[in-house]
C-alpha positions in Angstrom: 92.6 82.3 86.6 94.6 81.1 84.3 98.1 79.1 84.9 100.7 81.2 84.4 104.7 80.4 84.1 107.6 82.6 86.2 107.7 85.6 83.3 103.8 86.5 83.7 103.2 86.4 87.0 105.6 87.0 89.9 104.2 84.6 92.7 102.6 81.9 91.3 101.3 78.7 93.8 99.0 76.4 91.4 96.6 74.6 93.1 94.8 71.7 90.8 90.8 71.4 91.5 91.3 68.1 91.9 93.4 68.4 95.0 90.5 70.9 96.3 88.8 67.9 97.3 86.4 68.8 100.6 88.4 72.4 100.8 91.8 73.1 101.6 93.8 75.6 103.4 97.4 77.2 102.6 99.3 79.2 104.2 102.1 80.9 102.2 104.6 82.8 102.5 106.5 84.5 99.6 110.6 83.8 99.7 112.9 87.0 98.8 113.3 86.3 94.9 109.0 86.5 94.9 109.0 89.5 96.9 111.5 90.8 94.4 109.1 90.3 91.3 106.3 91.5 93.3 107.7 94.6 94.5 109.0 95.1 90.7 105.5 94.2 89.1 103.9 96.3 91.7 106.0 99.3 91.0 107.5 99.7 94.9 110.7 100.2 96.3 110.5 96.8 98.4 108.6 94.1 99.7 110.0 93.1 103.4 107.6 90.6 103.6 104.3 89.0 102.3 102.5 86.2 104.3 98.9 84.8 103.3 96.5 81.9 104.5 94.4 81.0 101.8 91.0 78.8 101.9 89.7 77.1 98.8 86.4 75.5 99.0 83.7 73.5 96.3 80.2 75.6 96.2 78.5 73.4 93.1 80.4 70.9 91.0 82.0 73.5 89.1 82.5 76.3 91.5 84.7 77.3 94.2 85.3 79.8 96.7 88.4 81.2 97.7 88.8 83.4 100.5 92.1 84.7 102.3 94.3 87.0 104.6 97.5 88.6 103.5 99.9 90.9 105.3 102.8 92.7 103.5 105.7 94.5 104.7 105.8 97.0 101.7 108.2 99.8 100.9 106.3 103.2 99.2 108.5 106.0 97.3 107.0 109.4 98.6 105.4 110.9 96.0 106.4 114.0 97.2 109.8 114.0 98.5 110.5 110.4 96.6 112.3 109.5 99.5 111.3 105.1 100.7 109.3 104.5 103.6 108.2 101.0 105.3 104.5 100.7 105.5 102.4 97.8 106.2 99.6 96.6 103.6 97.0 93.9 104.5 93.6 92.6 103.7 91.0 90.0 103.0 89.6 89.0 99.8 86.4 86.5 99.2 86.7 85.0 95.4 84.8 83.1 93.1 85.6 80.9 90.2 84.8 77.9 88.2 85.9 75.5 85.6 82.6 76.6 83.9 82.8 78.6 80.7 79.2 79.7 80.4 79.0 80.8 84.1 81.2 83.6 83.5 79.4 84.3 79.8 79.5 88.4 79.7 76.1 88.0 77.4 73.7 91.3 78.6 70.1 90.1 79.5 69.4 93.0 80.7 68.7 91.6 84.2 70.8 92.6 87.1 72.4 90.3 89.5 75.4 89.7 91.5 76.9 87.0 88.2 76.2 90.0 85.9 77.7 92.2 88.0 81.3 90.2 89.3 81.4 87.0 87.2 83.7 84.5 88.9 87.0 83.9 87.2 86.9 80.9 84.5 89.6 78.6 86.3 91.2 76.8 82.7 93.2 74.1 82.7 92.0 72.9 85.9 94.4 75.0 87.7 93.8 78.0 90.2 96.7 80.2 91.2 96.2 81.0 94.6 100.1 83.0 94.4 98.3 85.1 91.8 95.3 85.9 93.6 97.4 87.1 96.5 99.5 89.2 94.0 96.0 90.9 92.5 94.3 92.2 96.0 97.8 93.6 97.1 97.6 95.8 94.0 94.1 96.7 95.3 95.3 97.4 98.5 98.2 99.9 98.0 98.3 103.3 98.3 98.3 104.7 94.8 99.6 108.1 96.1 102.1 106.9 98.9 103.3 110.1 101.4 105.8 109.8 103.4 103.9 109.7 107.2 104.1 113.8 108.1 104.9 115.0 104.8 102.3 117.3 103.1 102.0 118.4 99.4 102.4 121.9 99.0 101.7 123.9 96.0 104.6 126.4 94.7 104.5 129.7 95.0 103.6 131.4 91.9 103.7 134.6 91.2 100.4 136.8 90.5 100.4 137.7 86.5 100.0 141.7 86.8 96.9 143.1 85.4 96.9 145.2 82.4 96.2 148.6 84.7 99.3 147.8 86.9 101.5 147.8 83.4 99.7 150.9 82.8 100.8 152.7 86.0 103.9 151.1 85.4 104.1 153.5 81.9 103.1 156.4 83.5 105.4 156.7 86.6 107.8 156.0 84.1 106.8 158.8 82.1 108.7 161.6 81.7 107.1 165.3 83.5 105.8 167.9 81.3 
């Protein structure tokens, strides 16, 4: 992942590789102008809360794993009766990345493997933006059709389109008597 400044990304906590050192561990918590951004990036109503611990480890000299935890406090609009309703959101998420262009090279050898198949994210600049990873697997985790708890879809009512013979029978008991 790429640094990003305030307008591209709404949570960002860089992290330089440097500091990585053995591994390190955050633990972060998102203050109410984040949660604001977030909520507005992520299309809710609200964000109560959002809490992660975040581990960031060295695999090879170039690569680095990054697992973590987040909770969220989120705030759905029913899609149905668009009403707001508190629901809780959490999750893991195992990463990779490296500062290694060519190990994220998208070049088909026709060969299947787990590279080919999830690449780890090219970490430029020497920064990684643990804030934004956080922000990317919430968006994974939230309901994309959010009901309020109880509340059930229901199709209207429509009316049955009269067949051609009930028109028909229509004109005839309409019909004058002979």
């Amino acid at each position: 992942m790429t640094p990003r400044d305030d307008t591209s990304t709404p949570w960002s906590v860089p992290v330089r590789v440097e500091a990585v050192g053995a591994g390190l561990t955050r633990r972060l918590v998102a203050e109410e102008s984040v949660r604001e951004r977030v909520a507005k990036a992520l299309d809710l109503a609200g964000l109560d809360s959002l809490e992660a611990e975040v581990e960031v480890r060295p695999v090879l000299d170039t690569h680095y794993e990054i697992r973590g935890r987040f909770k969220a406090a989120v705030v759905y609009t029913c899609g149905v009766t668009l009403e707001t309703f508190p629901s809780e959101v959490d999750g893991d998420f195992d990463m990779r990345a490296t500062t290694d262009p060519a190990a994220v090279s998208y070049e088909d050898s026709g060969e299947i493997t787990l590279e080919t198949l999830d690449p780890p994210d090219l970490i430029e600049h020497g920064v990684l933006d643990l804030g934004a990873y956080v922000v990317e697997q919430l968006a994974l985790e939230l309901d994309p059709f959010p009901r309020k708890p109880g509340v059930e879809f229901e199709n209207p009512a429509q009316e049955a389109e009269p067949s051609p013979f009930a028109k028909l029978a229509q004109l005839k008991l309409n019909e004058p008597e002979r």
